[in-house]
Short mmCIF file of the C-alpha atoms (twelve columns), coordinates in Angstrom:
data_MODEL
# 
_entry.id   MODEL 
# 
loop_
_atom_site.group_PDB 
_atom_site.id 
_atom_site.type_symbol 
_atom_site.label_atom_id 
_atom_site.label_alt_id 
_atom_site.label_comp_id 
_atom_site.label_asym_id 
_atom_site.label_seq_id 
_atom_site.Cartn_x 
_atom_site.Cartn_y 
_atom_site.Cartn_z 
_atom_site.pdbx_PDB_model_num 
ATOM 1   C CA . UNK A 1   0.000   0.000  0.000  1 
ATOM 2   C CA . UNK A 2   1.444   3.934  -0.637 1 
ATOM 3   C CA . UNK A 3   2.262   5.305  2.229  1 
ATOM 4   C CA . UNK A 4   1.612   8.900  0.512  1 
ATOM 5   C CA . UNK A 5   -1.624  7.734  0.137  1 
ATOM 6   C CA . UNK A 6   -1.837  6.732  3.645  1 
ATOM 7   C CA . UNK A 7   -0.511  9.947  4.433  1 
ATOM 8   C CA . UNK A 8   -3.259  11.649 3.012  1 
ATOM 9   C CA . UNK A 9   -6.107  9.328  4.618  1 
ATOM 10  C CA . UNK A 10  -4.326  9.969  8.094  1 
ATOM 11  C CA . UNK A 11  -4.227  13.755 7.643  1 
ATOM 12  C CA . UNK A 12  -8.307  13.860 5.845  1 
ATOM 13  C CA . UNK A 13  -8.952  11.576 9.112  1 
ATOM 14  C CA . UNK A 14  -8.209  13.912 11.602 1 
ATOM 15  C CA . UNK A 15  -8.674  17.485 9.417  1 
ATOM 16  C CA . UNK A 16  -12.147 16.180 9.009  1 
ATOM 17  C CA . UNK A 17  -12.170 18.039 5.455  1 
ATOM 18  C CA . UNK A 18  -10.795 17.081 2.149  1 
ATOM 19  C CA . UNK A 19  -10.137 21.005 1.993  1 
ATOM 20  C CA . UNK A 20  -8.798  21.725 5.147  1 
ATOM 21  C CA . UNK A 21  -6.481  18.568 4.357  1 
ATOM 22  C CA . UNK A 22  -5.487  19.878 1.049  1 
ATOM 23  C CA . UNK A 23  -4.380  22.668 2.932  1 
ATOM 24  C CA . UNK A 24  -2.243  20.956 5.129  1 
ATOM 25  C CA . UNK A 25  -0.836  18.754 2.613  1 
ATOM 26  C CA . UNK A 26  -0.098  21.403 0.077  1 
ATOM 27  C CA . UNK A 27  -2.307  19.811 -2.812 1 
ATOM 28  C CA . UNK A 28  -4.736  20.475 -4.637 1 
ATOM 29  C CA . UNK A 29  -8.328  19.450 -3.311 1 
ATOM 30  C CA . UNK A 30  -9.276  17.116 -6.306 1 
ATOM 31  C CA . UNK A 31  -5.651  15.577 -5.532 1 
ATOM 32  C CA . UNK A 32  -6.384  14.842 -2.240 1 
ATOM 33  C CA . UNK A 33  -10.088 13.485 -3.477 1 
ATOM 34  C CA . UNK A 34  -8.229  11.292 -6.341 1 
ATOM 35  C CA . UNK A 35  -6.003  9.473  -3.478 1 
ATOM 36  C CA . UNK A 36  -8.697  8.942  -0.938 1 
ATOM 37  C CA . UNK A 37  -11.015 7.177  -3.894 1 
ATOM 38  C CA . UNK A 38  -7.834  5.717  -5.024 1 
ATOM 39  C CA . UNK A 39  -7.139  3.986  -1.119 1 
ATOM 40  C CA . UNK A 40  -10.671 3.121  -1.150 1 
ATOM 41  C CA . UNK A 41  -10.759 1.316  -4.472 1 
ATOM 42  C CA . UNK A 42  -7.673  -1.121 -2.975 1 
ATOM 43  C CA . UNK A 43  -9.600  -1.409 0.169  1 
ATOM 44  C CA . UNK A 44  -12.632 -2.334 -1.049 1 
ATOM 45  C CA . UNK A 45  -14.326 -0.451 0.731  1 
ATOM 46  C CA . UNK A 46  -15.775 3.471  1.489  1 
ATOM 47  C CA . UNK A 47  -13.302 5.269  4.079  1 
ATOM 48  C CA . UNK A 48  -15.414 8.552  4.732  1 
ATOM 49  C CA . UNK A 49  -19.387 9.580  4.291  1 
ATOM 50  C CA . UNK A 50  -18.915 12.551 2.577  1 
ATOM 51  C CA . UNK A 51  -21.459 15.700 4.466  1 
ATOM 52  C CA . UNK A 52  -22.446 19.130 3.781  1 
ATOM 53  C CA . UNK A 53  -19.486 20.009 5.917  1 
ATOM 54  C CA . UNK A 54  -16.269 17.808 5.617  1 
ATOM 55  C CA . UNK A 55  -16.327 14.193 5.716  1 
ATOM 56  C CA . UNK A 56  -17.164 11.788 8.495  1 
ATOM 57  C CA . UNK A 57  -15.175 8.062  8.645  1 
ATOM 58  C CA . UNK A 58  -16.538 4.932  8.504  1 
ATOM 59  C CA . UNK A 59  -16.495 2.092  10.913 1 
ATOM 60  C CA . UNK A 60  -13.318 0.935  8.312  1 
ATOM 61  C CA . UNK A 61  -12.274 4.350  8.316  1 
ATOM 62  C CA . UNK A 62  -11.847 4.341  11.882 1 
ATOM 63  C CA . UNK A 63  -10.250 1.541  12.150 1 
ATOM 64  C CA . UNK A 64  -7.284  1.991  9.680  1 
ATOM 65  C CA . UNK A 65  -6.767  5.470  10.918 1 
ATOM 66  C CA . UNK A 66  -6.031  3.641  14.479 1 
ATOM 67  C CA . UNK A 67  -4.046  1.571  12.949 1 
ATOM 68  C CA . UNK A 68  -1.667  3.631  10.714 1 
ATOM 69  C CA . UNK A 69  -1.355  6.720  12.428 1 
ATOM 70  C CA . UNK A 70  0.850   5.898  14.853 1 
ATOM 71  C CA . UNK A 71  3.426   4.514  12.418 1 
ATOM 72  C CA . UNK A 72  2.750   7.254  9.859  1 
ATOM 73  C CA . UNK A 73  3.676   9.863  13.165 1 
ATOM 74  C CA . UNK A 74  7.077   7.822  13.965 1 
ATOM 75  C CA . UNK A 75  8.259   8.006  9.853  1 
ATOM 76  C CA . UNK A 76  7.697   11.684 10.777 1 
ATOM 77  C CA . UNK A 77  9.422   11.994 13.300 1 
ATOM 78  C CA . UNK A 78  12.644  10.188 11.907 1 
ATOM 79  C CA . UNK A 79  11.991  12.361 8.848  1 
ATOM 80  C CA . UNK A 80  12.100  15.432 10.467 1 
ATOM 81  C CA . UNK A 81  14.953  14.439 13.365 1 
ATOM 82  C CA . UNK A 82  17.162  12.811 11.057 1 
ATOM 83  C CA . UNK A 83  19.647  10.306 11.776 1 
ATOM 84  C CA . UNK A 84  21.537  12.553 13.371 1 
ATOM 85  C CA . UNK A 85  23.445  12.590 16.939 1 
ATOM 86  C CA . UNK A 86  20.710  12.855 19.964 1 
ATOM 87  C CA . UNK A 87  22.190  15.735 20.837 1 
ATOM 88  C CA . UNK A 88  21.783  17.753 18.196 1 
ATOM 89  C CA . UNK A 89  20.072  21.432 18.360 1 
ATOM 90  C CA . UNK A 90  15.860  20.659 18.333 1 
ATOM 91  C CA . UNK A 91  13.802  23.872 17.852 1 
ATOM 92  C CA . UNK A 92  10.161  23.871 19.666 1 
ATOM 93  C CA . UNK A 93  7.658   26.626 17.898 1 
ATOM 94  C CA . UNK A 94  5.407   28.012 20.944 1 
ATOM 95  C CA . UNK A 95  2.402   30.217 20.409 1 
ATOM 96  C CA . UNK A 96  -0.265  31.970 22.319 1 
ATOM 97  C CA . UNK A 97  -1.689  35.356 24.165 1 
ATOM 98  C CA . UNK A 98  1.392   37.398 24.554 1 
ATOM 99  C CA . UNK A 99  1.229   38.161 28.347 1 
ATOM 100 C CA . UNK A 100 0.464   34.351 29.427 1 
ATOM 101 C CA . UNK A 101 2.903   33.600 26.749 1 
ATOM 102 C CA . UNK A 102 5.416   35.532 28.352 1 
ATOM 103 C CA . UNK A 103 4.889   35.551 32.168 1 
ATOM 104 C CA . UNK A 104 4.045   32.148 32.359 1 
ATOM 105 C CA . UNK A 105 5.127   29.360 29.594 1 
ATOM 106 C CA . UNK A 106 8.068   30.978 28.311 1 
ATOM 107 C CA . UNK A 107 10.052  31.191 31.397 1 
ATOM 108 C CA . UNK A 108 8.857   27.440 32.803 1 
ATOM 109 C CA . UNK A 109 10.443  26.891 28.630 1 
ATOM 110 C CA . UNK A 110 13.353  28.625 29.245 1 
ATOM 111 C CA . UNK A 111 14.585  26.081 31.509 1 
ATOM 112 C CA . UNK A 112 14.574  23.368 28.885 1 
ATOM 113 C CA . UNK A 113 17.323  25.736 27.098 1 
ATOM 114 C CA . UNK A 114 19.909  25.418 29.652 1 
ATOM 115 C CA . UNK A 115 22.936  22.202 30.040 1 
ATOM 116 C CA . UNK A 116 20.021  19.975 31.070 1 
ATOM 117 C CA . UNK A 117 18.136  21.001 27.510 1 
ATOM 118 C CA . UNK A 118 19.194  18.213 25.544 1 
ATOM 119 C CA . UNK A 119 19.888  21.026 22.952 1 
ATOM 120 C CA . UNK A 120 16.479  23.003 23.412 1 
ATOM 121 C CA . UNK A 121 15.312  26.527 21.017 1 
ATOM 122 C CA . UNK A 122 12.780  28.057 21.328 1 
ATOM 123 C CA . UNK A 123 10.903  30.370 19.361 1 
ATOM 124 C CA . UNK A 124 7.790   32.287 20.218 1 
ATOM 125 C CA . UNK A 125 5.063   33.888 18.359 1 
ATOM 126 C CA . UNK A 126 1.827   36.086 19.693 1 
ATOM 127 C CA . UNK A 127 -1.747  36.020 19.094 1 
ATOM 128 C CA . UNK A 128 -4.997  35.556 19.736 1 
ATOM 129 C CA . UNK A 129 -7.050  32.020 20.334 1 
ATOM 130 C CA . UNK A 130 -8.200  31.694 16.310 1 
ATOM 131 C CA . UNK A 131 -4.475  32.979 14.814 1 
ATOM 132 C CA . UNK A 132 -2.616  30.422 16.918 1 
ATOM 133 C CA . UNK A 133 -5.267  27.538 16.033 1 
ATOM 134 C CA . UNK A 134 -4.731  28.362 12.505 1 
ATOM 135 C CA . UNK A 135 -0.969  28.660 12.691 1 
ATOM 136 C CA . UNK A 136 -0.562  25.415 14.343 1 
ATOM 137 C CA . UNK A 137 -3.267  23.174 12.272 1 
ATOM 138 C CA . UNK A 138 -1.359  24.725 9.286  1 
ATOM 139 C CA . UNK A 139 2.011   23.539 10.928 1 
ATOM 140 C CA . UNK A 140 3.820   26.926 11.409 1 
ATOM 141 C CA . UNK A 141 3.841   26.050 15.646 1 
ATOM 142 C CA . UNK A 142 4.439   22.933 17.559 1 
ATOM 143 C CA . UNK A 143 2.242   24.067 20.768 1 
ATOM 144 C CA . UNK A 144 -0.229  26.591 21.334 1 
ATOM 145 C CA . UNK A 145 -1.532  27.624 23.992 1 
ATOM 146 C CA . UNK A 146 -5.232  28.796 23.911 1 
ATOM 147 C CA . UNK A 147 -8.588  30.118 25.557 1 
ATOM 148 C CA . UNK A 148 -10.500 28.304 22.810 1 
ATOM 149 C CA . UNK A 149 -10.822 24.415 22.852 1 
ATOM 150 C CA . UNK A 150 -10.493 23.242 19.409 1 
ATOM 151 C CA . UNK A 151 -13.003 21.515 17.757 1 
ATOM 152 C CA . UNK A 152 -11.997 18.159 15.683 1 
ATOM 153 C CA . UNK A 153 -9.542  15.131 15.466 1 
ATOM 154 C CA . UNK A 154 -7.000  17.576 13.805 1 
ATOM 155 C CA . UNK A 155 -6.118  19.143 17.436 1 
ATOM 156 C CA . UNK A 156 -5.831  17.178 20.658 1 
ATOM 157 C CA . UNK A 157 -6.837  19.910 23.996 1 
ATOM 158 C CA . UNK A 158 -5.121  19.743 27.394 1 
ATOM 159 C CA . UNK A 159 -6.601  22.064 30.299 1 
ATOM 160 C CA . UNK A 160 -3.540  23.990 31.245 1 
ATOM 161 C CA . UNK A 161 -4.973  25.983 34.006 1 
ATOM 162 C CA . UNK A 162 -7.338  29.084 34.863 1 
ATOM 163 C CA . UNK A 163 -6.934  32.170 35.640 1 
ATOM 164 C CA . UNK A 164 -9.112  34.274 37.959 1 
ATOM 165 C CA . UNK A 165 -10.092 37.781 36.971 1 
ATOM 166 C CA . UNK A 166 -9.552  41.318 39.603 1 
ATOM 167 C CA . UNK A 167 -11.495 44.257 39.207 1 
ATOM 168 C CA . UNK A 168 -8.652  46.526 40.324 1 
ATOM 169 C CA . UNK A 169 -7.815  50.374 39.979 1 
ATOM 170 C CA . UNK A 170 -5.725  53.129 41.611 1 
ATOM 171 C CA . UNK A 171 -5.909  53.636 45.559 1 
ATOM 172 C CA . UNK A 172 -7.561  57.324 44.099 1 
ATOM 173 C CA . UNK A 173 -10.093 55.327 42.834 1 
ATOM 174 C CA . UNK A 174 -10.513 53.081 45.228 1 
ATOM 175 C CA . UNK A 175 -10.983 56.038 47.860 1 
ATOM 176 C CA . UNK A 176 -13.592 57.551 45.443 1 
ATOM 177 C CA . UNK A 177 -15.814 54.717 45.360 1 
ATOM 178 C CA . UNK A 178 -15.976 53.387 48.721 1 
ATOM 179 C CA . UNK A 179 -14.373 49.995 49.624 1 
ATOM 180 C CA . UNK A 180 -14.620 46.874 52.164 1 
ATOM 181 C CA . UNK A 181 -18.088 46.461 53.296 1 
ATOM 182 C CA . UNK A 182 -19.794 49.096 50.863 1 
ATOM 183 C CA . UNK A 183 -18.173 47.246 47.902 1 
ATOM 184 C CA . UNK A 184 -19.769 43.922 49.170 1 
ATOM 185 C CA . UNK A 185 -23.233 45.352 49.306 1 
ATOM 186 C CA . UNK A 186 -22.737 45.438 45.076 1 
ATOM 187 C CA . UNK A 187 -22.980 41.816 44.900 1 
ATOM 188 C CA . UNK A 188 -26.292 41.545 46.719 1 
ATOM 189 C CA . UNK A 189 -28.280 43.516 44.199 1 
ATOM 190 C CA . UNK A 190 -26.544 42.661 40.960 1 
ATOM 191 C CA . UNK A 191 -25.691 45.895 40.340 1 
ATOM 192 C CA . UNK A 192 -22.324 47.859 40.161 1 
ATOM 193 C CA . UNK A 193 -23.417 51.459 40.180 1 
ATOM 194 C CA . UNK A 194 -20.732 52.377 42.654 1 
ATOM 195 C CA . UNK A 195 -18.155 51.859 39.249 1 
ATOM 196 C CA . UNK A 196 -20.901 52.807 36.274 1 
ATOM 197 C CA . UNK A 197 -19.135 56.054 36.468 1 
ATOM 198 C CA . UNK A 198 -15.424 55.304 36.297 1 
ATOM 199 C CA . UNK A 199 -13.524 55.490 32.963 1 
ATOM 200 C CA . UNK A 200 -12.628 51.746 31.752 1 
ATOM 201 C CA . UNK A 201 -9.357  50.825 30.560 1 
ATOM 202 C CA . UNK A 202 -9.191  47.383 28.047 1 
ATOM 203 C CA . UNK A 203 -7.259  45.598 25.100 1 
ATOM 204 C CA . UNK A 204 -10.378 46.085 22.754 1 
ATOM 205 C CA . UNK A 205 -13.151 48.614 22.230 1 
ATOM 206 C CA . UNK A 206 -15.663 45.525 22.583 1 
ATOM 207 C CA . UNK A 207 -14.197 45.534 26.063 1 
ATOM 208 C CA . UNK A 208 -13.983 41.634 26.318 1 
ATOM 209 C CA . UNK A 209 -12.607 41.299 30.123 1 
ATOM 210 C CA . UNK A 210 -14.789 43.913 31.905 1 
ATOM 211 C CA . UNK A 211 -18.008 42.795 30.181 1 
ATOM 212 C CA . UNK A 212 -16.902 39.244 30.756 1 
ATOM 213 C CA . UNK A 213 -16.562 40.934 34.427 1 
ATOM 214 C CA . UNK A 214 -19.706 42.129 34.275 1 
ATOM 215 C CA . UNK A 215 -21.696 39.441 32.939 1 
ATOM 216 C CA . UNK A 216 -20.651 36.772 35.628 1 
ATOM 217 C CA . UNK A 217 -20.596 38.922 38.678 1 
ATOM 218 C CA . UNK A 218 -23.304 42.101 38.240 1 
ATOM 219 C CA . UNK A 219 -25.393 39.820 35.611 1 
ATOM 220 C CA . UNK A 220 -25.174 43.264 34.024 1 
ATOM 221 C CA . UNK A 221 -22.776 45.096 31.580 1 
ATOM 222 C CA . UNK A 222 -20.413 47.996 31.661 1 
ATOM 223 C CA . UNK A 223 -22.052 51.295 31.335 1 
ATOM 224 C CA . UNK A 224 -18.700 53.355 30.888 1 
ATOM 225 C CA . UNK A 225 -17.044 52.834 27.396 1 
ATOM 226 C CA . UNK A 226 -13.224 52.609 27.431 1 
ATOM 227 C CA . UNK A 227 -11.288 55.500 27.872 1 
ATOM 228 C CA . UNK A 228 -7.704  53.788 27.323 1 
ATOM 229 C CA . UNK A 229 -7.914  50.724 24.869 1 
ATOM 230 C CA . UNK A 230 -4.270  49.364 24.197 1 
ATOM 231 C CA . UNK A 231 -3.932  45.669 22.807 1 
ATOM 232 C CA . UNK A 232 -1.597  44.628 26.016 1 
ATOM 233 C CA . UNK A 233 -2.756  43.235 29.449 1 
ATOM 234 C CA . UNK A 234 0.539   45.120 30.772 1 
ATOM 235 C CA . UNK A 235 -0.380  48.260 29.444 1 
ATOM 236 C CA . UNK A 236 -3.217  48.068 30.988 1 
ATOM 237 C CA . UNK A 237 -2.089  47.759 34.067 1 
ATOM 238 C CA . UNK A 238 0.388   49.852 34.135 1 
ATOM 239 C CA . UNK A 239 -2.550  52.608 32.700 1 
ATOM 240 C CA . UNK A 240 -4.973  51.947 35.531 1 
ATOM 241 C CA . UNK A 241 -2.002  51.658 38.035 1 
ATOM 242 C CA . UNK A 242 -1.241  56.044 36.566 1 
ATOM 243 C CA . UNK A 243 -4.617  56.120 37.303 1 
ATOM 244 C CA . UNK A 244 -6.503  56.003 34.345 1 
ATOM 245 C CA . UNK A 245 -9.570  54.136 35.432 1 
ATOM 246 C CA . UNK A 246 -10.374 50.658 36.496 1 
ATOM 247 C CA . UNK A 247 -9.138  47.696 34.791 1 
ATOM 248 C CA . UNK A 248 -10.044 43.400 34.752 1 
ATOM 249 C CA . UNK A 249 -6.793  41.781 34.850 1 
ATOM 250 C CA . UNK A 250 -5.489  38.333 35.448 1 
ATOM 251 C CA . UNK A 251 -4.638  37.527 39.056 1 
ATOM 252 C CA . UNK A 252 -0.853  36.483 37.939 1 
ATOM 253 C CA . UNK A 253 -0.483  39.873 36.271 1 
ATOM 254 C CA . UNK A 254 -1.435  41.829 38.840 1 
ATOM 255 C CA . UNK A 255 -0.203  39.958 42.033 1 
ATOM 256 C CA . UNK A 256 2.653   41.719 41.921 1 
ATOM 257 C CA . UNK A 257 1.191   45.584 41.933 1 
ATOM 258 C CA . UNK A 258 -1.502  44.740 44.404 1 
ATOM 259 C CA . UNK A 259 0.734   43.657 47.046 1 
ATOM 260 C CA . UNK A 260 2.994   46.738 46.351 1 
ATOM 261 C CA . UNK A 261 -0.381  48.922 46.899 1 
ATOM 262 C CA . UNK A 262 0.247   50.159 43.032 1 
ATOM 263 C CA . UNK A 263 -3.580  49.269 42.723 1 
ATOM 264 C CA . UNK A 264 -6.328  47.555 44.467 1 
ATOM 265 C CA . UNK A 265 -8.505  45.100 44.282 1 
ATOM 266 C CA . UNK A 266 -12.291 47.323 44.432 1 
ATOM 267 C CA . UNK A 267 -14.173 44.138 44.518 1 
ATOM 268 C CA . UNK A 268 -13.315 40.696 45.866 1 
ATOM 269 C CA . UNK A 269 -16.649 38.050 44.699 1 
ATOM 270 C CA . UNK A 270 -17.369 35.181 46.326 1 
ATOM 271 C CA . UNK A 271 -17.231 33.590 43.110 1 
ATOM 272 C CA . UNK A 272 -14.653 34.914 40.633 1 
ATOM 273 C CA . UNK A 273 -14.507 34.913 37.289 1 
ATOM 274 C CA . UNK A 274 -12.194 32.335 35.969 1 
ATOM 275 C CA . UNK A 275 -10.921 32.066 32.710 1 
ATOM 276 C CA . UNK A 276 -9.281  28.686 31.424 1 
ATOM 277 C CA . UNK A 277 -6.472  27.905 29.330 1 
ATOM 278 C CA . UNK A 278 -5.635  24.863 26.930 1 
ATOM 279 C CA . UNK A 279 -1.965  23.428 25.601 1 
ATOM 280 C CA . UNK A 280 -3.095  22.109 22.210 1 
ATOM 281 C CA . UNK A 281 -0.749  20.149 19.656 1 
ATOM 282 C CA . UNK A 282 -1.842  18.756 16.606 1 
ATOM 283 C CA . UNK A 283 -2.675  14.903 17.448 1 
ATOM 284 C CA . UNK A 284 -0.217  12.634 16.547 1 
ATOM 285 C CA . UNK A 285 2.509   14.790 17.604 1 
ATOM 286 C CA . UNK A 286 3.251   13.895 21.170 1 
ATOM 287 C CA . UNK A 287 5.134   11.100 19.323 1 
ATOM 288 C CA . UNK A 288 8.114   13.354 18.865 1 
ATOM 289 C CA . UNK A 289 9.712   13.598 21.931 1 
ATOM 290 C CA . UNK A 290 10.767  17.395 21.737 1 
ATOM 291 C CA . UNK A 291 7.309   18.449 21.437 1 
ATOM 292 C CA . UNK A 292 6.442   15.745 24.093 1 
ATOM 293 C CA . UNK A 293 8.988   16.616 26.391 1 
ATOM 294 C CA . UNK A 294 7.877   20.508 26.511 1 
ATOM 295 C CA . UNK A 295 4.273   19.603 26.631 1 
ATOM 296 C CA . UNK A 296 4.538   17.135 30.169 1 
ATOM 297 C CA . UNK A 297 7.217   20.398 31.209 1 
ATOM 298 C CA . UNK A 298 4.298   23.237 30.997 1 
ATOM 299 C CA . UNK A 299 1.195   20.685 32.583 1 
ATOM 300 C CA . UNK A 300 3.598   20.138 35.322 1 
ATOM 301 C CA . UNK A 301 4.623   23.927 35.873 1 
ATOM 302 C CA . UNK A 302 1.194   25.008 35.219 1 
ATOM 303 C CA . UNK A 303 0.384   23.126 38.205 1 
ATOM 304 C CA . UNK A 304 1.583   25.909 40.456 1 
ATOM 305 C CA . UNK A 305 -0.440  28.495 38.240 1 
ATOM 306 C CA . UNK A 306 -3.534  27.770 39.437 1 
# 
């Protein structure tokens, strides 16, 4: 049997899409549709039911994708380590939000550079849930890390961790508003009218954290629009810590300013929001022990982030 055609059953299997496969492959759709019918035709038998929407495998489609893929993944792997020395230099492609990115994976990475490596580089690239799915499904990254779950055999999802969310602002603010036991009355009534009139400072004018704020612990929204949108978590806080008006930041971002007295928490729910991250890989390749090796390293030093 061709293993390129294999190759391209494997890839269709978990893309879910003669497209999307295509895509990944770097053919031609009617290529891709040619070598599936031709695999089929030496099987015997129909691989996929072909939908309005990508393809969904058979019972027999199922079963030779079990099969297969996991010798298809090793050929890739020697393919793409070579036979060279163990030692030799291995570069892991990372991806995700840039502030998690960089306060939290990147340095627990980091260590894997060092004598104890095994000959570790690392390269790094920023964006948002949908560019870093894209990137890595297309190949361009090894991991991503996301706030999305992916949908699909194509990616395999690992909860990372979560991250709780602080309504915090300048002490100015905070002495403006009222705080301790007036703040806690807010909860009670669903309301937040002690903040309605403070300016809002956020990474986008849809102001995705503080309605997210909102939502979960006011079951209300914002009534201030943004005065300071910048496309940075640490802008942000360094904006509302100069003042500029109340901010929803991560807990890890901000740990560090609250306990200096740079800002303050104005509200402290019962309940806080939480958001939650994912590692994702593309499945097959936790067979390659770089990738696998980086991807047991941040679930073990995410432990500690929660």
């Amino acid at each position: 049997m061709d293993l390129a055609l294999l190759r391209t059953f494997v890839t269709v299997h978990r893309a879910g899409s003669f497209t999307r496969a295509a895509a990944l492959l770097g053919l031609s759709q009617p290529a891709v549709t040619s070598q599936i019918r031709t695999l089929e035709r030496q099987l015997g038998r129909p691989l996929f039911l072909r939908q309005a929407r990508g393809v969904t495998p058979t019972t027999i489609g199922d079963e030779l994708a079990h099969k297969a893929a996991p010798h298809l993944d090793a050929l890739v792997e020697i393919t793409e380590t070579g036979l060279d020395d163990e030692s030799s230099l291995r570069t892991l492609h990372l991806a995700g939000p840039p502030e998690f990115t960089a306060e939290r994976a990147l340095p627990a990475l980091t260590e894997l550079t060092g004598e104890d490596g095994q000959g570790y580089a690392l390269r790094a690239s920023f964006g948002n849930a949908e560019e870093t799915l894209e990137g890595l499904a297309a190949g361009h990254h090894d991991l991503a890390i996301s706030t999305a779950r992916p949908r699909g055999a194509l990616l395999t999802a690992s909860t990372l961790c979560d991250e709780e969310h602080v309504l915090v602002a300048a002490p100015s603010w905070a002495g403006q508003i009222g705080s301790g036991e007036a703040l806690k009355t807010v909860r009670a009534v669903k309301r937040a009218p002690a903040f309605e009139n403070v300016p809002v400072i956020e990474v986008h004018e849809s102001l995705p954290f503080v309605s997210r704020y909102w939502a979960s612990v006011f079951d209300s929204r914002p009534a201030a629009p943004g005065a300071v949108v910048v496309p940075d978590l640490r802008a942000v806080l360094a904006c509302a810590a100069a003042g500029a008006g109340l901010a929803v930041l991560p807990r890890y971002l901000c740990a560090a300013a609250l306990e200096r007295g740079d800002v303050v928490a104005l509200h402290e729910p019962t309940v806080p929001p939480l958001r939650t991250y994912f590692l994702v890989v593309r499945t097959g390749t936790l067979a390659m022990p770089h990738i696998a090796r980086a991807h047991e390293w941040l679930l073990r030093a995410a432990a500690d982030w929660c």
